[in-house]
C-alpha positions as CSV (number, residue, x, y, z in Angstrom):
1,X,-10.7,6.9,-21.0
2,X,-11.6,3.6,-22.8
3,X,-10.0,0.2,-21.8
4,X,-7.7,-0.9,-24.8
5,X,-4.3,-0.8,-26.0
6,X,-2.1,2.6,-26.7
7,X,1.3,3.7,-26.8
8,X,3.1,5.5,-24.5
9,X,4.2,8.6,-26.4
10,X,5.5,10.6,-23.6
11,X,6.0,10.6,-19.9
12,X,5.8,13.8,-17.6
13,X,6.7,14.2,-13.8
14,X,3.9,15.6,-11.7
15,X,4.1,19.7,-11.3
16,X,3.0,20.9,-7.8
17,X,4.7,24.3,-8.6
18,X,5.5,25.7,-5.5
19,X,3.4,23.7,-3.3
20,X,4.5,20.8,-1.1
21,X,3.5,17.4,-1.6
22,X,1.1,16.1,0.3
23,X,1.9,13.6,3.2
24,X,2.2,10.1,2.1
25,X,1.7,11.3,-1.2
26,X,2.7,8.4,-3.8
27,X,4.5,10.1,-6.9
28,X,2.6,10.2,-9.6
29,X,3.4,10.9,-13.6
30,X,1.4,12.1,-16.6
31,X,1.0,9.6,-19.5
32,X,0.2,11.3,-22.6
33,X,-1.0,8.1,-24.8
34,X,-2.3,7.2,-28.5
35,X,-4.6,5.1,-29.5
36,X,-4.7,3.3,-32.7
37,X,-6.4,6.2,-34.6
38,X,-4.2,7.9,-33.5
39,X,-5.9,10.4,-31.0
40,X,-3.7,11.4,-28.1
41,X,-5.0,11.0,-24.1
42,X,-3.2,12.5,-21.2
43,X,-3.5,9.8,-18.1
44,X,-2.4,9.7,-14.5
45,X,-0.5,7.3,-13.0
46,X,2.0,6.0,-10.2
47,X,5.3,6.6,-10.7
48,X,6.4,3.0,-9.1
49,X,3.7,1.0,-11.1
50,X,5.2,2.0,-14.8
51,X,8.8,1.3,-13.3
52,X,7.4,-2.5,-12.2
53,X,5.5,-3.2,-15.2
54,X,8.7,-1.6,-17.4
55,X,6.8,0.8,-19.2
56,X,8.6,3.9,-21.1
57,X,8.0,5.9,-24.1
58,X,7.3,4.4,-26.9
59,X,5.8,1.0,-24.7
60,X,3.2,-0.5,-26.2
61,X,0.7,-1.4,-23.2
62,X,-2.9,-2.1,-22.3
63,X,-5.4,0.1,-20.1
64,X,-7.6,-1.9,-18.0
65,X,-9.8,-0.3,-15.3
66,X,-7.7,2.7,-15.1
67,X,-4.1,0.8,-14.6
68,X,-2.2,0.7,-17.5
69,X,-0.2,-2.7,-18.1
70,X,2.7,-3.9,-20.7
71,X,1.7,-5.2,-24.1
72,X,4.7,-7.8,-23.4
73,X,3.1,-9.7,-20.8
């Protein structure tokens, strides 16, 4: 996925099914993002890093190496 700016258009908790999580496992969610032609990326990220940088749906934010960050910084 390509560094840039997107908005958060939904926000999915991580399915293990049946299966435990592993030890010291750090929750993750699914960010399904769109860019400004509109295309639509799913992305994966920790659960406690969108909380701190206040992202929800509909957040505009920016992707840099991997982490996304808010576009109100």
């Amino acid at each position: 996925m390509e560094d840039g700016e997107y908005i958060v258009e939904k926000i999915y908790e991580d399915d293990f099914g049946c299966e435990e999580r592993p030890e010291n496992y750090e929750p993750q969610v699914i960010v399904s993002l769109r860019d400004a032609k509109g295309a639509e990326q799913l992305l994966r990220q920790p659960d406690v890093w969108l909380y701190r940088q206040r992202i929800e749906e509909g957040s505009r934010v920016r992707l840099t190496g991997g982490r996304l960050y808010s576009g109100e910084e």
